[in-house]
C-alpha positions as CSV (number, residue, x, y, z in Angstrom):
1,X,138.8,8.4,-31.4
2,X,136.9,6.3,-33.9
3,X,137.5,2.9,-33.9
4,X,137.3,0.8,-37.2
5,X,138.1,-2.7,-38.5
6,X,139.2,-3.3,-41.9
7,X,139.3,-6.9,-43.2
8,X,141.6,-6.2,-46.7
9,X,140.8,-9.9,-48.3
10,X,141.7,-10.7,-51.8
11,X,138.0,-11.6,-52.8
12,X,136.3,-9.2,-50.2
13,X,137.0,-5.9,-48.6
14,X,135.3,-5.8,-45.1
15,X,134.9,-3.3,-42.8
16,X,132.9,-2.2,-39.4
17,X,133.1,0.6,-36.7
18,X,130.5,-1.7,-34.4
19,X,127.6,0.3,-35.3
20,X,127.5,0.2,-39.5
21,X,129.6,-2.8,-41.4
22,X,130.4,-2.6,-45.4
23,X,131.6,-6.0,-47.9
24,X,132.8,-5.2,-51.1
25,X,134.7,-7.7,-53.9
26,X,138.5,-6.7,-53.8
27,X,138.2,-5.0,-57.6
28,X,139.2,-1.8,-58.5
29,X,138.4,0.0,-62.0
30,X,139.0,2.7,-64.4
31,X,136.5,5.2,-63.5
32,X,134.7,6.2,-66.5
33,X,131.9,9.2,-67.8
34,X,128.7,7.3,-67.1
35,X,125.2,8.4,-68.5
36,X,123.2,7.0,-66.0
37,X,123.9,6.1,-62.4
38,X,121.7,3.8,-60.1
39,X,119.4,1.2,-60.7
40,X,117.4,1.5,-63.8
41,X,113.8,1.3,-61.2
42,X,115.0,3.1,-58.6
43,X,118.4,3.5,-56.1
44,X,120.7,1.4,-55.1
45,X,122.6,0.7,-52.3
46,X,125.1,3.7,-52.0
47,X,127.9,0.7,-50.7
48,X,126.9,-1.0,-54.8
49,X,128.0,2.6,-56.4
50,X,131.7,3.4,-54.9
51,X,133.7,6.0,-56.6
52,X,136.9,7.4,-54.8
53,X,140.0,9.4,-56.0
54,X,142.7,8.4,-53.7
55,X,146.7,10.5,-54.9
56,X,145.2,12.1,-57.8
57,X,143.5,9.2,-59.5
58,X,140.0,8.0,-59.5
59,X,138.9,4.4,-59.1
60,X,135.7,2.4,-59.5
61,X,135.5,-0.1,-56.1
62,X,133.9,-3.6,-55.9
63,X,131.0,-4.1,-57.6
64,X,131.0,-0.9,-59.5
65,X,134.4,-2.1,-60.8
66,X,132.9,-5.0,-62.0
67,X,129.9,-3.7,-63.3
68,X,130.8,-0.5,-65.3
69,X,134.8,-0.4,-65.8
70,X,136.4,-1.4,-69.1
71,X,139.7,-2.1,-67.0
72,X,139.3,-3.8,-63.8
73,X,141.9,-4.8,-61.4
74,X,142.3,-7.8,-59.8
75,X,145.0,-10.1,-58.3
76,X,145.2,-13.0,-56.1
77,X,149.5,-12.2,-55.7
78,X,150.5,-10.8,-52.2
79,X,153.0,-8.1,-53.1
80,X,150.6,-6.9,-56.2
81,X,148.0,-6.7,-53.6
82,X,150.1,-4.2,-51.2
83,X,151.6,-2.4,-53.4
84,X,149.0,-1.6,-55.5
85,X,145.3,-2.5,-53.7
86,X,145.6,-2.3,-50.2
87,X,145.5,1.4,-49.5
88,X,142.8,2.2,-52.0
89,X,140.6,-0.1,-50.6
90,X,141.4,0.7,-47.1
91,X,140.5,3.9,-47.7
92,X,137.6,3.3,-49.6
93,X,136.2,1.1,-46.8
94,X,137.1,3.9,-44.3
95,X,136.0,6.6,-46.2
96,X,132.1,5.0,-46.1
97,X,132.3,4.8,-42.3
98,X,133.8,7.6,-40.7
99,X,133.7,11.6,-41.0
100,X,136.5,13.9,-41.7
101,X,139.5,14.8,-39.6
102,X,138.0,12.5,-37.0
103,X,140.7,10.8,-35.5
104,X,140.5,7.1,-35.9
105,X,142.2,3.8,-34.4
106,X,142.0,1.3,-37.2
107,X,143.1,-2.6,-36.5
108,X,143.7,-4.9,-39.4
109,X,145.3,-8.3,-40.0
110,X,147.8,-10.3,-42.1
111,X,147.7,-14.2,-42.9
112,X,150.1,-15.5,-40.9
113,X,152.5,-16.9,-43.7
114,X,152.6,-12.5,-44.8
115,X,152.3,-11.5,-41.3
116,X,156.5,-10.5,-40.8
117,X,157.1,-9.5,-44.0
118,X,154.7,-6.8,-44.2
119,X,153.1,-5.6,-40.9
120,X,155.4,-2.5,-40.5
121,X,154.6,-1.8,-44.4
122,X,151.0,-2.3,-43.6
123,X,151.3,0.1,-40.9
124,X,153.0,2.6,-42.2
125,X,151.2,2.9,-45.8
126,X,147.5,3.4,-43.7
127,X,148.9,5.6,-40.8
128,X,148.5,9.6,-41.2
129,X,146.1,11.7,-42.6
130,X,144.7,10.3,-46.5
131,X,143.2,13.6,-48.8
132,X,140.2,11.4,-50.9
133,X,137.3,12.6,-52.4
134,X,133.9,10.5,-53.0
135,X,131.7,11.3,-56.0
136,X,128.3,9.9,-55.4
137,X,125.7,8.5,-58.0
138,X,124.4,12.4,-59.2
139,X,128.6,13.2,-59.5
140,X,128.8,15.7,-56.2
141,X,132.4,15.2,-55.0
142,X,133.0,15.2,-51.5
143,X,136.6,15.9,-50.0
144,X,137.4,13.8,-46.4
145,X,140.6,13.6,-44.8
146,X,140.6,10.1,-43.5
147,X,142.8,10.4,-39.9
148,X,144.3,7.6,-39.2
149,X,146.4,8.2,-36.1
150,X,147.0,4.7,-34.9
151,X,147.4,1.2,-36.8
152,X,147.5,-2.5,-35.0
153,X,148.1,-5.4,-37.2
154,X,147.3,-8.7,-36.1
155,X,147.6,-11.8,-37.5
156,X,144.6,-12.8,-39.3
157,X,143.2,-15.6,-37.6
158,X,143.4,-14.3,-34.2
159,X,140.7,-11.3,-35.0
160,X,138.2,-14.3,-34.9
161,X,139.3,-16.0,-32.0
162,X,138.8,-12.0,-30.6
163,X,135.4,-11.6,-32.2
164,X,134.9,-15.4,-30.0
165,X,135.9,-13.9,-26.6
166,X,135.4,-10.4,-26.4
167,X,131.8,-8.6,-26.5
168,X,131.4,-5.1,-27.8
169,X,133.0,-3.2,-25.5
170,X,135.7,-4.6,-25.5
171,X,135.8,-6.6,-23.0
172,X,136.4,-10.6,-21.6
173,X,132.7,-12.4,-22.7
174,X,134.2,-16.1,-22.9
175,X,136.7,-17.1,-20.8
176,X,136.7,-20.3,-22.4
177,X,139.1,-19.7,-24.9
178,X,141.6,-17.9,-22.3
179,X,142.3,-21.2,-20.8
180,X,141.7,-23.5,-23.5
181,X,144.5,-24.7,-26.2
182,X,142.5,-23.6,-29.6
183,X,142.9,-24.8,-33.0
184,X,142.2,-21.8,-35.4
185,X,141.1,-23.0,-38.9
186,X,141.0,-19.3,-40.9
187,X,139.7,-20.4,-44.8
188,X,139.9,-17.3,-46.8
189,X,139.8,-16.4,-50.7
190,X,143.1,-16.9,-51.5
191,X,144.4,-18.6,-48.6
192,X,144.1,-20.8,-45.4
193,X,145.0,-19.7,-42.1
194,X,146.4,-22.2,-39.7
195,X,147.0,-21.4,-35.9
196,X,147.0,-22.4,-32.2
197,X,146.3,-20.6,-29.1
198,X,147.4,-21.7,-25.9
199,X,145.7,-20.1,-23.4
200,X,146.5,-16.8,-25.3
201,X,149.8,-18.0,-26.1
202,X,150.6,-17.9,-29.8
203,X,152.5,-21.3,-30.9
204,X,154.9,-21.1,-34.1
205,X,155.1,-24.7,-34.8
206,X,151.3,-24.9,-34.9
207,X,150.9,-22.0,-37.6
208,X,151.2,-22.1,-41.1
209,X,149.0,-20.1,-44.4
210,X,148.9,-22.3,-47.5
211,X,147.2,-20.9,-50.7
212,X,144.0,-23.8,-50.3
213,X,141.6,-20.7,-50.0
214,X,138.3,-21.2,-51.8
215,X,139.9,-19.6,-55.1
216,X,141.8,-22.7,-55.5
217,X,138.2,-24.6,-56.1
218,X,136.7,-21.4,-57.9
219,X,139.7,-22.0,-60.5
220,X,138.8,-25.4,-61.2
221,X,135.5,-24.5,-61.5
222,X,136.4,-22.2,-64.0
223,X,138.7,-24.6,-65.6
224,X,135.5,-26.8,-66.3
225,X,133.7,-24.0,-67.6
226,X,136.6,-22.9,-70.1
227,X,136.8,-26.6,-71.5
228,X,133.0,-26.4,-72.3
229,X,132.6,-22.9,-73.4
230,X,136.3,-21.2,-74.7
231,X,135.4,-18.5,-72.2
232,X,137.4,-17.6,-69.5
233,X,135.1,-16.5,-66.4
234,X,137.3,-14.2,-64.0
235,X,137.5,-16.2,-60.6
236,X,135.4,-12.8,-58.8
237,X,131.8,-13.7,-61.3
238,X,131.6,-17.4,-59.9
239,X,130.3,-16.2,-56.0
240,X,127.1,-15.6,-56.9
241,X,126.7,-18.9,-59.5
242,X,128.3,-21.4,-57.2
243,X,125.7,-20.1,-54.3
244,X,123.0,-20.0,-57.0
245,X,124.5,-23.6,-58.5
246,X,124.5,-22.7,-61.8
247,X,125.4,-20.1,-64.4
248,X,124.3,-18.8,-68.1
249,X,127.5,-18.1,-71.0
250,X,126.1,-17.0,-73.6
251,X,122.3,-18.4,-73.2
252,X,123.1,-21.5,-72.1
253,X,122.8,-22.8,-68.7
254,X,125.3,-24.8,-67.1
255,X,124.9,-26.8,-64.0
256,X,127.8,-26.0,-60.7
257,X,126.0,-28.3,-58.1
258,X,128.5,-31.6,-59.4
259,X,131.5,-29.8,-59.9
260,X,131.4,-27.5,-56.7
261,X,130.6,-30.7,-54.7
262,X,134.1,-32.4,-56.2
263,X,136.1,-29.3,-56.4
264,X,135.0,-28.3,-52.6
265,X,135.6,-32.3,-51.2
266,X,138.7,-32.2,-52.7
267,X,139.8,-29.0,-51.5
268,X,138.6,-30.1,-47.9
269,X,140.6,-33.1,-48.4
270,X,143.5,-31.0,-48.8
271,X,142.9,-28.8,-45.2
272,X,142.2,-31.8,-43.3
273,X,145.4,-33.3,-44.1
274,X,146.9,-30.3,-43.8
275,X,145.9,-29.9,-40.1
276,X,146.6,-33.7,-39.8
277,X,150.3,-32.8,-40.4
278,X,150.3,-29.6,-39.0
279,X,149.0,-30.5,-35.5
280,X,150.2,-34.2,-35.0
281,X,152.3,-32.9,-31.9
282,X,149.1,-30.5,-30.9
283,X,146.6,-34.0,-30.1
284,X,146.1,-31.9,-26.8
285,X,143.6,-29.3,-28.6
286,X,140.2,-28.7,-26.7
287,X,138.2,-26.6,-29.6
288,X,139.0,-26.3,-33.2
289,X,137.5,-23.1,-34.8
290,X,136.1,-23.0,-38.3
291,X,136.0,-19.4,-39.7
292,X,136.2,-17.6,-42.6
293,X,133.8,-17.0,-45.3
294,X,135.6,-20.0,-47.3
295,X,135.2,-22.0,-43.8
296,X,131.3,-21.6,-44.2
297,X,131.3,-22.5,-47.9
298,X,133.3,-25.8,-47.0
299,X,132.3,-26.7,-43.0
300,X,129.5,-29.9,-44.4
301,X,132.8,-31.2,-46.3
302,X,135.2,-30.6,-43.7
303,X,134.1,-30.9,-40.1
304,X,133.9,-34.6,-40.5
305,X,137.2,-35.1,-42.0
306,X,138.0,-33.0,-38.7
307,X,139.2,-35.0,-35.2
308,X,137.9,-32.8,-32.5
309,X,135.1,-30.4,-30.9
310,X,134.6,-28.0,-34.2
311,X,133.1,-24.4,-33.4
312,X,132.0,-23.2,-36.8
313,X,130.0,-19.7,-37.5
314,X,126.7,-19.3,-37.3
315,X,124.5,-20.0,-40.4
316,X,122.4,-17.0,-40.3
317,X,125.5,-14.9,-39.6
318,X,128.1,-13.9,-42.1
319,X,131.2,-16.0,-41.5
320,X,133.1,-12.9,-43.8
321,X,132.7,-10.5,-41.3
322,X,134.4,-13.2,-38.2
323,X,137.7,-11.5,-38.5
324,X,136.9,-8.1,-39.1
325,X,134.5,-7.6,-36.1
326,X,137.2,-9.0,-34.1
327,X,139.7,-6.4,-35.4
328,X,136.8,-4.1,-33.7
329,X,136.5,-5.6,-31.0
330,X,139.9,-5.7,-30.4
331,X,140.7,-1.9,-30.9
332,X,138.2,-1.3,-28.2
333,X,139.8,-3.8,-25.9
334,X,143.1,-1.5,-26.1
335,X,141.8,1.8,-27.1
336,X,138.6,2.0,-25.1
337,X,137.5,-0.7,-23.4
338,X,134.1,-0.2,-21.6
339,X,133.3,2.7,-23.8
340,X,130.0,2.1,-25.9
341,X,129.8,3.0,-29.3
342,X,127.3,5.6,-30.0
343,X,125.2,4.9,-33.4
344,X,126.3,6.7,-36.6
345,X,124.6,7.9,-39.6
346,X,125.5,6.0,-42.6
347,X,126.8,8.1,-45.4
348,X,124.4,9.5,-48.4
């Protein structure tokens, strides 16, 4: 059985089966006749260029959404996002990473605020077999049946608390955070993830999801932007200009490194005191975690305003990906732990 990890965020769709790992923006489009495909000097990335017909209809993913459709999708409310995002972008995640009819064991998570409500819908609208077909950049159509014979969902924050203490094969690496009482700190798009772990035990009182996720900043950002300007930039455009620290409407060049600096302090603010309240009874916590892609973007403005020992990600690493290479590592802990994962050949 192939084991994958899908990461379903509202800004980014991630995705690994420990050998091959794919991000795309949370967007789907209109598909439409193009003229030309690819780059205008040569390919691109096959992941850049993701078409997929999932029950009949055919959808423009991620940055091919955003670059070529006339009607994009896009939404930042949780039962929108089920009902009408999750399983096409499950699928076209999956579809990049495995072959067809192969049976797979997928894990994915929920925040922990979404996590009750709808784990057994997760489930039940990614388990069994999925008919899609992928039309690559020269419009060849290929037909997969995506397997999916089992489905775990966690809750979010624990997949990188898994990615922490597991290695990939699924087995115990650090023990550390077996007997320790860990703070998880899970900063997302749309949300933050708040959680405890005592030694493995899960504790209610110290869990909570709020809707601080870096989008909150993005949309001040873009509030700024609209006073100056009349134009409304769509939350998804700002990634690349807040990392760049500036952005061009119309010609003109407008500076992000002020604003992002308020917008993220403030917003850092905002967690610190959330954790303040949250974990007043929890003064007994040995290691805080910092993940999430959002946790990256904000860790120089928050770790200070944080009262502990703070385990962030790596810098040269992808803080998006903590979560979902936990997912992976976890569905080999329980599906085959021990077992290494042969290398794959990445799709055309």
């Amino acid at each position: 059985m192939e084991i994958i990890g899908i990461d379903i965020g509202f800004g980014f769709t991630k995705a690994t089966n420990g050998t091959r790992t794919i991000v795309f923006k949370s967007i789907l489009g209109e598909a439409t006749d193009i003229q030309f495909k690819g780059g205008i000097l040569g390919e691109t990335s096959p992941d850049e260029n993701i078409q997929i017909e999932v029950d009949g209809r055919c959808y423009f993913v991620g940055e091919m959404a955003e670059r070529q459709s006339n009607v994009r999708s896009f939404t930042l409310d949780q039962s929108q996002f089920f009902s009408a995002f999750a399983k096409q972008l499950a699928l076209a995640a999956a579809s990049r990473l495995v072959g067809t009819f192969m049976p797979i064991g997928l894990v994915t998570g929920l925040p922990i605020g979404y996590f009750k409500e709808y784990k057994d819908e997760l489930a039940k609208l990614l388990k069994g077999d999925h008919k899609v077909v992928l039309i690559n950049n020269d419009g060849k159509r290929e037909e997969k049946v995506i397997k999916i014979n089992e489905v775990r969902v966690i809750p979010q924050p624990f997949g990188s608390l898994f990615n922490l203490m597991l290695n990939d094969v699924g087995e115990l690496g650090d023990k550390r955070y077996v007997r320790e009482k860990v703070g998880i700190i899970d900063v997302g798009f749309k949300t933050a993830d708040f959680t405890v772990s005592d030694k493995m035990r899960y504790s209610e009182r110290g869990s909570r999801t709020t809707d601080t996720g870096i989008s909150r900043a993005f949309g001040m950002i873009a509030g700024k932007l609209r006073e100056k300007t009349s134009v409304n930039v769509e939350l998804y455009r700002l990634y690349e200009a807040v990392e760049r620290g500036n952005i061009k409407i119309r010609g003109k060049e407008f500076d992000l490194k002020g604003p992002t600096e308020q917008v993220y302090g403030q917003l850092a603010t905002a967690i610190a005191n959330e954790v303040d309240r949250l974990w007043t009874d929890d003064w007994d916590i040995e290691t805080i975690v910092l993940t999430g892609g959002g946790g990256a973007a904000l860790a120089k403005y928050l770790q200070p305003l944080l009262n502990g020992q703070v385990v962030a990600a790596d810098d040269a690493k992808d803080a998006r990906l903590c979560n979902v290479q936990g997912y992976w590592k976890f569905g080999k802990h329980i599906w085959a732990r021990g077992i290494v994962t042969p290398p794959t050949t990445p799709p055309a």
